[in-house]
DSSP file (Angstrom, degrees, kcal/mol; ACC not computed):
  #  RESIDUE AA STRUCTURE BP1 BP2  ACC     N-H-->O    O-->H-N    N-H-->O    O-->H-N    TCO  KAPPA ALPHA  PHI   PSI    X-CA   Y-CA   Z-CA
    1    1 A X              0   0    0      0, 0.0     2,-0.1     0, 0.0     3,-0.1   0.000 360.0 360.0 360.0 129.4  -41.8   22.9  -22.5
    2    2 A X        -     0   0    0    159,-0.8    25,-0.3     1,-0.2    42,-0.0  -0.250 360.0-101.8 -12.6 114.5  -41.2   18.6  -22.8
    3    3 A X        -     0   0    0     -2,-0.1    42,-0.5    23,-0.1     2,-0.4  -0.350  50.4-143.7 -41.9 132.4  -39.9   16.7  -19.7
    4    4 A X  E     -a   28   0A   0     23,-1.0     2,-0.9    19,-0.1    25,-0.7  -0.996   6.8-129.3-122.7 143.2  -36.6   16.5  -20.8
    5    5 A X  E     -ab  29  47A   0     41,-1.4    43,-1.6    -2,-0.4     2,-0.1  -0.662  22.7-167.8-100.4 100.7  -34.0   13.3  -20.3
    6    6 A X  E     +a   30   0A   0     23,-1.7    25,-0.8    -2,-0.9     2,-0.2  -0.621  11.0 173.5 -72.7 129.7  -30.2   14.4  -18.7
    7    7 A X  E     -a   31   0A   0     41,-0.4    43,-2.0    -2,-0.1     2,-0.4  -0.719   7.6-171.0-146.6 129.7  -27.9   11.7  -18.9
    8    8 A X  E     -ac  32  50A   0     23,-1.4    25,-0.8    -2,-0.2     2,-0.6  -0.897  18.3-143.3-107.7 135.3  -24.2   12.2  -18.0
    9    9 A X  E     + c   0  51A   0     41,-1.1    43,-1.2    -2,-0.4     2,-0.5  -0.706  30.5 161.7 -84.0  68.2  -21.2   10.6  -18.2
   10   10 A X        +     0   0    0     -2,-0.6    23,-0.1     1,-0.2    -2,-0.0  -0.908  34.2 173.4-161.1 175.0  -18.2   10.8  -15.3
   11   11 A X  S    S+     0   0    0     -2,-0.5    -1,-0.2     1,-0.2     0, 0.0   0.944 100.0  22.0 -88.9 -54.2  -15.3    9.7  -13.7
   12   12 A X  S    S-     0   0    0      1,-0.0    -1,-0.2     0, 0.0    -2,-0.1   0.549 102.6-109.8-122.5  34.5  -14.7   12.1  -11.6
   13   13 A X  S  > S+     0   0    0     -4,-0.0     4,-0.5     3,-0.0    -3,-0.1   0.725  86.7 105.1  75.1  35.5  -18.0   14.0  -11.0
   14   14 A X  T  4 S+     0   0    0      2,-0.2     4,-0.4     3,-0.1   126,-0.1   0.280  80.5  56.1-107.3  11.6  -17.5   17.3  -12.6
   15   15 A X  T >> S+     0   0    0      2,-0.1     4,-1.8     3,-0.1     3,-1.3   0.908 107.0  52.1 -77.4 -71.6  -19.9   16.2  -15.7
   16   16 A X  H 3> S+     0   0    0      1,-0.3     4,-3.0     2,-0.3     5,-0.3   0.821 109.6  45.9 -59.6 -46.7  -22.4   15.6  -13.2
   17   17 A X  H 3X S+     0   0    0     -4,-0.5     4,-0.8     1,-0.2    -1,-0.3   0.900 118.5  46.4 -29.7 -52.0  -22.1   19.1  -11.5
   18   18 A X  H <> S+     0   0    0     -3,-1.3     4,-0.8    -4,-0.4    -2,-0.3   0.679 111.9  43.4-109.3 -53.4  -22.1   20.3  -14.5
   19   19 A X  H >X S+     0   0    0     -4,-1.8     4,-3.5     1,-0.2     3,-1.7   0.971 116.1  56.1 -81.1 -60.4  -25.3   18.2  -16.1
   20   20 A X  H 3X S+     0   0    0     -4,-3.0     4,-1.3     1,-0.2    -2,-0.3   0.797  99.2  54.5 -68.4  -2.9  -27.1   19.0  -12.7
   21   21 A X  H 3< S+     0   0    0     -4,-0.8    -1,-0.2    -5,-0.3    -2,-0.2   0.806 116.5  43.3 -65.9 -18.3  -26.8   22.9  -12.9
   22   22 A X  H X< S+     0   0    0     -3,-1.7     3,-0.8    -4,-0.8     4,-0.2   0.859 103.5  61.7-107.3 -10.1  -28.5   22.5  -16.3
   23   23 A X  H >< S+     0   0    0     -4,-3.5     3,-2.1     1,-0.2    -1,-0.2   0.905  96.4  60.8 -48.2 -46.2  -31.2   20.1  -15.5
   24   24 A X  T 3< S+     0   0    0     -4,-1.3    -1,-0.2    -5,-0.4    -2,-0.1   0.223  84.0  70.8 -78.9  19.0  -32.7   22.3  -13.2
   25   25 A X  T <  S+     0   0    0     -3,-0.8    -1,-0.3    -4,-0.0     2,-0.2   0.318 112.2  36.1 -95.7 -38.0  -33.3   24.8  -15.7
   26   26 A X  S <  S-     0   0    0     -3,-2.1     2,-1.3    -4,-0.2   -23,-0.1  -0.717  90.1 -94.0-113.4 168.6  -36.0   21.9  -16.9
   27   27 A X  S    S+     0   0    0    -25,-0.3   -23,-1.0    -2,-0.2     2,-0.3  -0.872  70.1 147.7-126.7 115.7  -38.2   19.6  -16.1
   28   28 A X  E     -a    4   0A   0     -2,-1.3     2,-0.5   -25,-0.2   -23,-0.2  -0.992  51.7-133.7-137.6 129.6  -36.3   16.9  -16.3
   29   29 A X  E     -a    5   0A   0    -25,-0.7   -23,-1.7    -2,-0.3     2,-0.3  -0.859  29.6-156.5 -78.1 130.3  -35.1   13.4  -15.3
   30   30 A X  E     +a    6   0A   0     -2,-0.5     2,-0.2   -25,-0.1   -23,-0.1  -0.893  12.6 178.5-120.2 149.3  -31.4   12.8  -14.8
   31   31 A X  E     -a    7   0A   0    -25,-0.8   -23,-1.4    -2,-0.3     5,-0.1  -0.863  33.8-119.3-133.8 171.4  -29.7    9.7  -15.1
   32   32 A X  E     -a    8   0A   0     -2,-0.2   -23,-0.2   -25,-0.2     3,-0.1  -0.346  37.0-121.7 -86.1-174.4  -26.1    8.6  -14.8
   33   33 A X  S >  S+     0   0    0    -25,-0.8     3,-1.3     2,-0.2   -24,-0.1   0.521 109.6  69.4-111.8  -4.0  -25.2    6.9  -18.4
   34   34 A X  T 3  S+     0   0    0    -26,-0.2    -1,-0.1     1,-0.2   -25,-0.1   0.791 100.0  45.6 -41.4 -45.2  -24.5    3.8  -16.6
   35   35 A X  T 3  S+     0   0    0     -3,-0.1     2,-0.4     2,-0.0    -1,-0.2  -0.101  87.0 130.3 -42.5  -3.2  -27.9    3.5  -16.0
   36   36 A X    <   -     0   0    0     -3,-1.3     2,-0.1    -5,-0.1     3,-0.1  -0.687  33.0-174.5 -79.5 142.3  -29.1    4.5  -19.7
   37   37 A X     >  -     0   0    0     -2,-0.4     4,-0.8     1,-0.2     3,-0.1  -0.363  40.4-117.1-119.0 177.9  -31.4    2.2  -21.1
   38   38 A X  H  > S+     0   0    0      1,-0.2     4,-1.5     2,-0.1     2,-0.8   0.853 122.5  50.0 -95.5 -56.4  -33.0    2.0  -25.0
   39   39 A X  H  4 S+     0   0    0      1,-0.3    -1,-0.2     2,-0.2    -3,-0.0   0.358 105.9  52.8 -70.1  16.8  -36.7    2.8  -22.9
   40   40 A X  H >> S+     0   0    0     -2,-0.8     3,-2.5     2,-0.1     4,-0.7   0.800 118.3  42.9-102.4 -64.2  -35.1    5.8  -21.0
   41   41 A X  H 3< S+     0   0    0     -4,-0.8    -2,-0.2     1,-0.3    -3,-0.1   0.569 106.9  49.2  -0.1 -70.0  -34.3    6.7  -24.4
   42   42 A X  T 3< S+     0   0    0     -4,-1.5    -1,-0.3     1,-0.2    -3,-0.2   0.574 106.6  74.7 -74.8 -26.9  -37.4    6.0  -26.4
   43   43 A X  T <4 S+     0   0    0     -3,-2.5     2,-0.3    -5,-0.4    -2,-0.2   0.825  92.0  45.0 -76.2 -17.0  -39.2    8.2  -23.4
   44   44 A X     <  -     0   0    0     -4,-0.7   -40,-0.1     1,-0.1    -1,-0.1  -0.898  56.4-159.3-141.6 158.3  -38.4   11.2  -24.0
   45   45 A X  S    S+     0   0    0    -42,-0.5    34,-2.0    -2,-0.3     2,-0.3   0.276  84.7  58.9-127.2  13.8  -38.3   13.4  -27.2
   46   46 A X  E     + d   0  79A   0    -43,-0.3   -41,-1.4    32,-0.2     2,-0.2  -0.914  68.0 173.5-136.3 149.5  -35.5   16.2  -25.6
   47   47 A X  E     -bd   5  80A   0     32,-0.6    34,-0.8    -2,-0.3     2,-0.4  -0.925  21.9-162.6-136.4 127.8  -32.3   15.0  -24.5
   48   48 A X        -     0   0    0    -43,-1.6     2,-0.6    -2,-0.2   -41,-0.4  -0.927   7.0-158.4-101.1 160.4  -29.2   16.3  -23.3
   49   49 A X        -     0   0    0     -2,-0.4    34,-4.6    32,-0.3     2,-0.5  -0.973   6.2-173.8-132.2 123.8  -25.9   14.5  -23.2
   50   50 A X  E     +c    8   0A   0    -43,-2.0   -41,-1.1    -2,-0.6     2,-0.3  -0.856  20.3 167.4-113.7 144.5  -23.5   15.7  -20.9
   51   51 A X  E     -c    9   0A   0     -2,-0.5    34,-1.3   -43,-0.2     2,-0.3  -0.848  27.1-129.3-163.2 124.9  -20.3   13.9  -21.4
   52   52 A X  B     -f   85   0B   0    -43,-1.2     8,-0.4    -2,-0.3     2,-0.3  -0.438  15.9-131.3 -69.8 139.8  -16.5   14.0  -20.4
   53   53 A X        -     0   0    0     32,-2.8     2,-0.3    -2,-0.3     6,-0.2  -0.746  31.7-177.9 -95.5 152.9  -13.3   13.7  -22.5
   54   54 A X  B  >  -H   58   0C   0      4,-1.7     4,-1.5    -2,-0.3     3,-0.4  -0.993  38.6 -24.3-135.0 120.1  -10.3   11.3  -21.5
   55   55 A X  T  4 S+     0   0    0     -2,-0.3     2,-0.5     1,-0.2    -2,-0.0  -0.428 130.3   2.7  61.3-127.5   -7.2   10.1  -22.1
   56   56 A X  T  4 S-     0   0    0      1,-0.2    -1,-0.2    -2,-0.1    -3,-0.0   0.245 130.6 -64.6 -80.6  31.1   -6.2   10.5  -25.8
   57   57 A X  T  4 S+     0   0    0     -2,-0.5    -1,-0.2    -3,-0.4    -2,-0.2   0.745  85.9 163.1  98.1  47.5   -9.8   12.4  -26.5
   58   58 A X  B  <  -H   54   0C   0     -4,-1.5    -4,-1.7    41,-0.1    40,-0.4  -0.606  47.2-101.3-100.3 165.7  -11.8    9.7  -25.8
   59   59 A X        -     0   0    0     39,-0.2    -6,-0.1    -6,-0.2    40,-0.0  -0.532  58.6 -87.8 -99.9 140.3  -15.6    9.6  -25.1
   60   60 A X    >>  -     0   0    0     -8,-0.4     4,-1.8    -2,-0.2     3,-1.0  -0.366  49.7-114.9 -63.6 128.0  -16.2    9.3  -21.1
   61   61 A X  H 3> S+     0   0    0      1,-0.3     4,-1.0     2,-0.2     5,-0.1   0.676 108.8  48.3 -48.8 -56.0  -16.2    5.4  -20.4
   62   62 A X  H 34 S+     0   0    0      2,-0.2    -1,-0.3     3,-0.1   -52,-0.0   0.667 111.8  49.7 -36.9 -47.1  -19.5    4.7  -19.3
   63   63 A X  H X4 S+     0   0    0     -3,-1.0     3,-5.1     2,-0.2     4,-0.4   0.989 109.4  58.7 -32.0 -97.4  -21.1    6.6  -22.2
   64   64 A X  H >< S+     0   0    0     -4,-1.8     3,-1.3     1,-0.3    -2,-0.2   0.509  98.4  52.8  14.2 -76.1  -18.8    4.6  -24.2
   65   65 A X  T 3< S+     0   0    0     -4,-1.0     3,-0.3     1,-0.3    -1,-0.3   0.479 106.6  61.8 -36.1 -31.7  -20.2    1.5  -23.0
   66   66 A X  T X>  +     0   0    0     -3,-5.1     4,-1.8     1,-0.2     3,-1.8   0.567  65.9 102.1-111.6 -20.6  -23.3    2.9  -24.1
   67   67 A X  H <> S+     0   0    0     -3,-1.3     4,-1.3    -4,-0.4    -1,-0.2   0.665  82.2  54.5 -45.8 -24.4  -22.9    3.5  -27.9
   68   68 A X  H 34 S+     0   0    0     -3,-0.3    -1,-0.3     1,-0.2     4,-0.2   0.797  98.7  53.1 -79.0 -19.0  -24.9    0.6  -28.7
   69   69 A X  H X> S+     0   0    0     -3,-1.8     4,-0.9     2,-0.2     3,-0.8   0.803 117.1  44.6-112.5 -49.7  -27.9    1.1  -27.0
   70   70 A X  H 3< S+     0   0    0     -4,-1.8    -2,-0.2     1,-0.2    -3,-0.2   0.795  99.0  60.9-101.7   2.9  -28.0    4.6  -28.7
   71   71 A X  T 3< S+     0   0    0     -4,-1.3    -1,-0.2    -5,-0.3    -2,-0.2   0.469 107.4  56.7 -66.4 -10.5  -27.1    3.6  -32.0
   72   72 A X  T <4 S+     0   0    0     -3,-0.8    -2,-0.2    -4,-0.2     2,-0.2   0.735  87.7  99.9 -86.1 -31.9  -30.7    1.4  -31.4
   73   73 A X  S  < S-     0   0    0     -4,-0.9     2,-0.7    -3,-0.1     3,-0.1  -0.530  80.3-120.0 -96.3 153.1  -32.8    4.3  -30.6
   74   74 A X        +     0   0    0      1,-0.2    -1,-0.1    -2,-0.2    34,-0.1  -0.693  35.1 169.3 -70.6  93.2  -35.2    6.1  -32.9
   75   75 A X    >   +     0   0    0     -2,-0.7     3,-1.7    32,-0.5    33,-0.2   0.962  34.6 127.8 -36.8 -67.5  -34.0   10.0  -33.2
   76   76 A X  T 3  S+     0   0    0      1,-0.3    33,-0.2    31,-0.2     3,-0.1   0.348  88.0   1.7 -59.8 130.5  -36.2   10.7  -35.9
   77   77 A X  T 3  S+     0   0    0     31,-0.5    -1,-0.3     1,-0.3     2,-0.2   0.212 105.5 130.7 127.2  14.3  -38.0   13.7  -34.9
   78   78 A X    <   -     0   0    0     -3,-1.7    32,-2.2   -34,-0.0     2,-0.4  -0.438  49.4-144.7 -39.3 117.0  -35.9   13.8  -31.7
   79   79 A X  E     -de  46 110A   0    -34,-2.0   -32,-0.6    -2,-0.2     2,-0.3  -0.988  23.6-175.7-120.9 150.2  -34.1   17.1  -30.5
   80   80 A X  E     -de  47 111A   0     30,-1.7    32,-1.9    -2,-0.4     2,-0.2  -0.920  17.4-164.5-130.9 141.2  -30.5   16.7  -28.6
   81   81 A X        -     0   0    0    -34,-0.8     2,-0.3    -2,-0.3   -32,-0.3  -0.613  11.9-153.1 -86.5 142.5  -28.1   18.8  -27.0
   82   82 A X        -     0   0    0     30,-0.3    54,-1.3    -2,-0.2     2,-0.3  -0.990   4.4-163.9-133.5 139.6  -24.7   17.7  -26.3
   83   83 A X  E     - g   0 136B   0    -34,-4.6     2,-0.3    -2,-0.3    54,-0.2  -0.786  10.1-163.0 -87.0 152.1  -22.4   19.0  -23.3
   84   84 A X  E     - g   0 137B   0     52,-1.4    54,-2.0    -2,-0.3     2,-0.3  -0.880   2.0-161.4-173.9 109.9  -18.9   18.3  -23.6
   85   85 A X  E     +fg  52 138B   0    -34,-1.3   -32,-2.8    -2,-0.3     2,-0.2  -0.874  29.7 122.6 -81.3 123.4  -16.4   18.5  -20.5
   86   86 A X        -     0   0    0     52,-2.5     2,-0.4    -2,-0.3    54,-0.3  -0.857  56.1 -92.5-174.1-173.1  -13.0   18.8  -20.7
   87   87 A X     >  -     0   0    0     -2,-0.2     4,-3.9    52,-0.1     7,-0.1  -0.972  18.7-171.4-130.3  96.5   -9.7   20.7  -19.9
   88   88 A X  T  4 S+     0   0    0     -2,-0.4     4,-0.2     1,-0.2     7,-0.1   0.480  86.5  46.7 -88.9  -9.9   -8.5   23.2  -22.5
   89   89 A X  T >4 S+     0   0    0      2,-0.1     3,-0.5     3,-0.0    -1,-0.2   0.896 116.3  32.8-107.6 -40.8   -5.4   23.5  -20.5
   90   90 A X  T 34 S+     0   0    0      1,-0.2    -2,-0.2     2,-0.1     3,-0.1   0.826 132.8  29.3 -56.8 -48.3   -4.1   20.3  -19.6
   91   91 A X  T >< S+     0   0    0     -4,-3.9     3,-1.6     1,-0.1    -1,-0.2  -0.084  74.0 158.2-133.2  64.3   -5.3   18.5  -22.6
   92   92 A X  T <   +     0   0    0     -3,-0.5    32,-4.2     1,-0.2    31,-1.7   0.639  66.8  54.6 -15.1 -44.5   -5.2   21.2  -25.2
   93   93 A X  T 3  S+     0   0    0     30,-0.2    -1,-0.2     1,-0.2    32,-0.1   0.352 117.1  30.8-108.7  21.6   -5.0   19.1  -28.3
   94   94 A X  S X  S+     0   0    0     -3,-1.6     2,-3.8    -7,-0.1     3,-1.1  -0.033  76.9 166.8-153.7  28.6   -8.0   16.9  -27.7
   95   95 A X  T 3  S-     0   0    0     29,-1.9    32,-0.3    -3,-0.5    -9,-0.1  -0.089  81.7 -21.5 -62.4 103.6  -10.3   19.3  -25.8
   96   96 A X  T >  S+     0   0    0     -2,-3.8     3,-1.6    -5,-0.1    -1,-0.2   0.791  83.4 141.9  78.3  25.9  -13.4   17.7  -25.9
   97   97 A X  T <   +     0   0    0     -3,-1.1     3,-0.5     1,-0.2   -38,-0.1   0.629  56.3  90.8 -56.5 -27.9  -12.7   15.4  -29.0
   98   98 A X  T >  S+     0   0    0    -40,-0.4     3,-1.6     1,-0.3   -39,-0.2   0.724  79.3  58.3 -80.7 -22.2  -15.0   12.7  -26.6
   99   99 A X  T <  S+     0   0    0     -3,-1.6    -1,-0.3     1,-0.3     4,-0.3   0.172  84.9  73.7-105.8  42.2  -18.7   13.8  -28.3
  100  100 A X  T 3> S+     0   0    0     -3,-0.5     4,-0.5     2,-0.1    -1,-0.3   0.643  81.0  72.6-111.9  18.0  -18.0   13.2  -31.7
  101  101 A X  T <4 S+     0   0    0     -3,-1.6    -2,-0.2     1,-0.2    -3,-0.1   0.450  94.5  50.2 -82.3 -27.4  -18.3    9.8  -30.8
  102  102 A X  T >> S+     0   0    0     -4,-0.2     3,-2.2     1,-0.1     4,-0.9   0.775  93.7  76.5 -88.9 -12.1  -22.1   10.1  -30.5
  103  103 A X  G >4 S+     0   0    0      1,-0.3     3,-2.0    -4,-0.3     4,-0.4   0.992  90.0  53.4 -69.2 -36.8  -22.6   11.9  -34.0
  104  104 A X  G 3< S+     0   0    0     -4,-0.5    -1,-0.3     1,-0.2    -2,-0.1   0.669 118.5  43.5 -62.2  14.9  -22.2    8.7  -36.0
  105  105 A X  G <4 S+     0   0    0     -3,-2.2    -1,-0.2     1,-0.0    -2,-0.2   0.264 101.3  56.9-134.9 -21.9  -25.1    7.3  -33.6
  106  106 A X  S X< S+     0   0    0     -3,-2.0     3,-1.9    -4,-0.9    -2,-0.1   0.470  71.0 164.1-112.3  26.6  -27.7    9.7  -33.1
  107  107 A X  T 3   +     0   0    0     -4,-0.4   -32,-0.5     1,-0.3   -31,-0.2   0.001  64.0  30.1 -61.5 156.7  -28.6   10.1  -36.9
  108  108 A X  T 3  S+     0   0    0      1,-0.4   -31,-0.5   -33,-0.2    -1,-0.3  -0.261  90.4 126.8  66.1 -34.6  -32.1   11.9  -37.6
  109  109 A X    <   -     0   0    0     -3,-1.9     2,-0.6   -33,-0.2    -1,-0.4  -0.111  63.1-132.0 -30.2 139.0  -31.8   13.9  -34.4
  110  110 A X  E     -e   79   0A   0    -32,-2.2   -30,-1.7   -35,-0.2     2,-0.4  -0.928  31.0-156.0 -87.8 120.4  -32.2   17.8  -34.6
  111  111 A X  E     -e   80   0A   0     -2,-0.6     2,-0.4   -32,-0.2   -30,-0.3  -0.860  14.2-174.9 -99.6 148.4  -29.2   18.8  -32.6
  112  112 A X        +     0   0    0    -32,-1.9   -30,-0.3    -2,-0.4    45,-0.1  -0.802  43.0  57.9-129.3 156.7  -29.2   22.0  -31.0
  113  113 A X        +     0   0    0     -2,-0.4   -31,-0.2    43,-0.2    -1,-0.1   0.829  50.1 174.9  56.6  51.5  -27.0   24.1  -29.1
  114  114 A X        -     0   0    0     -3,-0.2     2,-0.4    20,-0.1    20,-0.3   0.006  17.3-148.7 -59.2 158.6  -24.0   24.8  -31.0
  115  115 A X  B     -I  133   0D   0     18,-4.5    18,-2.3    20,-0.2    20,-0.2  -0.870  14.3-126.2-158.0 127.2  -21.5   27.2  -29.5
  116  116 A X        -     0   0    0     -2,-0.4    16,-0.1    16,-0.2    17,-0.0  -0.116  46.0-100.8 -42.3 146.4  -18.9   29.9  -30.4
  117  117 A X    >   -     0   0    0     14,-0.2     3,-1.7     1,-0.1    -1,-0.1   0.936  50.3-164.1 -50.5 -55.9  -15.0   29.4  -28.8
  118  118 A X  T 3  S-     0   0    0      1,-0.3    -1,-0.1     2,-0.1     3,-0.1   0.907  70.3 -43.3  73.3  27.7  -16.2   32.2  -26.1
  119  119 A X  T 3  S+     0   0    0      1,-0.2    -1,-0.3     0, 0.0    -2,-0.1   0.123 102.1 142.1  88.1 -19.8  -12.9   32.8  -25.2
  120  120 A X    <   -     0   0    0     -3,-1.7     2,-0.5     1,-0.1    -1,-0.2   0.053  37.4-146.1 -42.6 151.9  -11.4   29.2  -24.9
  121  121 A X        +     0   0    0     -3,-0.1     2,-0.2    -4,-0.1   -29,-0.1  -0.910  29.4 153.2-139.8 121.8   -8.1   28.4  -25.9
  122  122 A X        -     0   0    0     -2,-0.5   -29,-0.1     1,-0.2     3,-0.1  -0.727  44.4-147.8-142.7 171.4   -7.3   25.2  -27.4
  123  123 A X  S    S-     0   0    0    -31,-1.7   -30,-0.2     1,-0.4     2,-0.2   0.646  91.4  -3.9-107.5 -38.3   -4.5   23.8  -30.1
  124  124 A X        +     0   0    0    -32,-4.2   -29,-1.9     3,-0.0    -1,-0.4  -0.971  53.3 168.9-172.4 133.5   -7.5   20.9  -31.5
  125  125 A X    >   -     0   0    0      3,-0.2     3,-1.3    -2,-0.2   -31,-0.1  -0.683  19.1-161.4-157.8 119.7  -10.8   19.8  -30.9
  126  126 A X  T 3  S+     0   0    0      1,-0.4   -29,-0.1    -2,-0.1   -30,-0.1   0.429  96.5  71.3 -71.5   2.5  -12.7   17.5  -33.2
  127  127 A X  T 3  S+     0   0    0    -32,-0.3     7,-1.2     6,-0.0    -1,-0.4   0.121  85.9  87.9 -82.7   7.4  -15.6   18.7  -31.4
  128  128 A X  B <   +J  133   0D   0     -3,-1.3     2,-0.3     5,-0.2     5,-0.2  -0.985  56.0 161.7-141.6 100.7  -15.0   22.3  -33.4
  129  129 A X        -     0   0    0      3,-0.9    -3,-0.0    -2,-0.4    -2,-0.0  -0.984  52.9  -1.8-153.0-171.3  -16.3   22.2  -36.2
  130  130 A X  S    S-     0   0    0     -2,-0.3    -1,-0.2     1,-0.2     3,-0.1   0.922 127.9 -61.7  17.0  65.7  -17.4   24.8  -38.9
  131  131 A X  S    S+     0   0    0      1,-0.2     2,-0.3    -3,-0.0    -1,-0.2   0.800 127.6  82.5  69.0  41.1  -16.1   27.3  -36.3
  132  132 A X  S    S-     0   0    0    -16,-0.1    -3,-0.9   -15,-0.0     2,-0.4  -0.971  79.7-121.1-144.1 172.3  -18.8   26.2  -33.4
  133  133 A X  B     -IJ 115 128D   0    -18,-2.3   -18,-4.5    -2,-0.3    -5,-0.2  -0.949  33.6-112.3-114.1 157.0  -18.4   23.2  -31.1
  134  134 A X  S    S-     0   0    0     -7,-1.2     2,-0.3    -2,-0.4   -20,-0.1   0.129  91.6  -3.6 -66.9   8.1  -21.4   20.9  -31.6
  135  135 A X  S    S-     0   0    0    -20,-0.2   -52,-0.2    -8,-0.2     2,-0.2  -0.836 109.0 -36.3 170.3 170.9  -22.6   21.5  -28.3
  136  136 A X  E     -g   83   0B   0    -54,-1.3   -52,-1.4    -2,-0.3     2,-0.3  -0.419  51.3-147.3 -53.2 120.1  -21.7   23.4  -25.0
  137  137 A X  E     -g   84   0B   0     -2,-0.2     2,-0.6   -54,-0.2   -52,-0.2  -0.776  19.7-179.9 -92.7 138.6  -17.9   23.5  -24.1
  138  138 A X  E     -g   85   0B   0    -54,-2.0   -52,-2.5    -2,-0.3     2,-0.9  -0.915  24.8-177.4-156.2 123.0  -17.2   23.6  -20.6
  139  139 A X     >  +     0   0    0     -2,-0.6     4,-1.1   -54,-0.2   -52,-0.1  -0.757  16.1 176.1-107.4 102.2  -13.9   23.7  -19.1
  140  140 A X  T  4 S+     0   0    0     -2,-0.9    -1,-0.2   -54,-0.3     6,-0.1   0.801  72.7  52.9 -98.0 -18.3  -15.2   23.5  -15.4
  141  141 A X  T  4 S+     0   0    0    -55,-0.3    -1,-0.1     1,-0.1   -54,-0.1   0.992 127.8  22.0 -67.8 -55.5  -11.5   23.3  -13.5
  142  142 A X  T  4 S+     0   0    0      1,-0.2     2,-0.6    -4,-0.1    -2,-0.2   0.323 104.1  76.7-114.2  29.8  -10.5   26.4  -15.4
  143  143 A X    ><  -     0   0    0     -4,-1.1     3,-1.3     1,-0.1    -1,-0.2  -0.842  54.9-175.3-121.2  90.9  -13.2   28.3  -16.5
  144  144 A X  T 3  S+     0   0    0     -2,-0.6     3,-0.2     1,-0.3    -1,-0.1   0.619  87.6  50.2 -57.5 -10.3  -14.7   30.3  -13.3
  145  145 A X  T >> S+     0   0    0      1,-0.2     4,-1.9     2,-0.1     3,-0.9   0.024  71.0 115.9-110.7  30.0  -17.4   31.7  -15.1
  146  146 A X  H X> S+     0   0    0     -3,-1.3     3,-0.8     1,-0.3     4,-0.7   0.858  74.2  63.8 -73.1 -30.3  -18.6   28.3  -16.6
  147  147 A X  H 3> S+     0   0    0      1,-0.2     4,-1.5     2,-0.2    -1,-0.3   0.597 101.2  50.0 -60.6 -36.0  -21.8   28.8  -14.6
  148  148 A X  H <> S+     0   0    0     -3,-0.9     4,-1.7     2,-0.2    -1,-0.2   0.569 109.9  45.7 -41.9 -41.7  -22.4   31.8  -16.6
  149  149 A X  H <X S+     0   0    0     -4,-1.9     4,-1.0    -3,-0.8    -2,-0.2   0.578 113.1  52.5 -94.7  -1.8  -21.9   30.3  -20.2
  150  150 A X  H  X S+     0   0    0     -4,-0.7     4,-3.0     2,-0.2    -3,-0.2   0.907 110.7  46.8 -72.5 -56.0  -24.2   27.1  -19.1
  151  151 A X  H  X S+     0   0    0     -4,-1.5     4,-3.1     1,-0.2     5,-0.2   0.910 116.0  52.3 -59.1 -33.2  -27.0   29.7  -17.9
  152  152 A X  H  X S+     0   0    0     -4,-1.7     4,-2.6     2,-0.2     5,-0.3   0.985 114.1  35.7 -41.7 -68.7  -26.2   31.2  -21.4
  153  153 A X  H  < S+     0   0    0     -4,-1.0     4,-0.3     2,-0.2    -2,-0.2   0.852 106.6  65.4 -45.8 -49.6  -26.6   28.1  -23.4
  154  154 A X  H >X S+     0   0    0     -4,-3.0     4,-2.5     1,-0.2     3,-1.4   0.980 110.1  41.4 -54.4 -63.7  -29.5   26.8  -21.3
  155  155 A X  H 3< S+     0   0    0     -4,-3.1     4,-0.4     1,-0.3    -2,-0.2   0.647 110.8  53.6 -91.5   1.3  -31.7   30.2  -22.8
  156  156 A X  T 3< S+     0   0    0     -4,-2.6    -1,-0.3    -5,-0.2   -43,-0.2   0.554 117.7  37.0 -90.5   6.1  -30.5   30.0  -26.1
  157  157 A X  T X4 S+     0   0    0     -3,-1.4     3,-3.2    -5,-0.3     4,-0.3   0.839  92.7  87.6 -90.3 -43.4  -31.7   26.1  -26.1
  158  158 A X  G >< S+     0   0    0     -4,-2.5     3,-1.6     1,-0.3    -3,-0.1   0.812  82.4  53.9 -55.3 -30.7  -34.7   26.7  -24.1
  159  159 A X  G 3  S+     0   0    0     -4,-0.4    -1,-0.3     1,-0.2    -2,-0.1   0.754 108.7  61.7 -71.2   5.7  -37.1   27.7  -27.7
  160  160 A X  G <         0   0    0     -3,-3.2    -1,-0.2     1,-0.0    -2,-0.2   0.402 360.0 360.0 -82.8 -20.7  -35.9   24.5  -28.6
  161  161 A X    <         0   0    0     -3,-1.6  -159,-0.8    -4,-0.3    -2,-0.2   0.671 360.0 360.0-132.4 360.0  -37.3   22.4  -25.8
């Protein structure tokens, strides 16, 4: 398995629980996405992106910040994971809307780790689509077993990295 590069995005540091239970599943560096760089990038040729949604479904700020810098790096032959944090009860009609912010950005990437509703209940999330979210959903305030669908997720990625 590839040293793989974590980078996470959050405010108020339940993306980062979240990105380190599944880092440590790999052998990995994690970094905050404040701290992402184009060489952090460019180093490594598995990725996850753990990222929160905000306000009106927006992409966690910092990440945000960050769009340029990965709209620069070379995908091509790249594989990514995305995580996507958010609250399926509070903000029902943007749960986890924030990572579809990276797709126009990571083009050539193999993305990996697509994921069934799994029991969520949501009114909309643009992150849903042909019936999967593009990545791991994690409602970590009201999902008690979210530790369970990461470890899930983690071994259906793993022949992937």
């Amino acid at each position: 398995m590839a040293k793989v590069g974590v980078v996470y995005g959050t405010n108020a540091g339940d993306t980062k629980v979240v990105a380190e239970y599944i880092a440590k599943n790999f052998d990995s560096e994690i970094i905050n996405a404040k701290e992402l760089t184009l060489d952090f990038l460019n180093s490594y040729d598995k990725l996850i992106f753990a990222a929160s949604t905000h306000g009106h479904g927006d992409l966690q700020k910092d990440f945000k910040t960050k769009l340029d810098i990965i709209a620069e790096a070379e995908f091509g032959g790249k594989t990514l994971a995305l995580v996507g944090v958010g609250g399926q009860v509070k903000h029902p009609t943007t749960f986890l809307d924030g990572l579809v912010e990276f797709l126009p950005h990571i083009r050539g990437v193999k993305l990996v780790g697509a994921t069934d509703i799994d029991g969520y209940a949501f009114k909309n999330s643009l992150s849903f689509i042909n019936g999967k979210f593009i990545g791991l959903a994690i409602d970590y305030k009201n999902d008690k077993d979210w530790q369970a669908r990461a470890d899930k997720w983690v071994e259906s990625i793993k022949s992937e990295f």
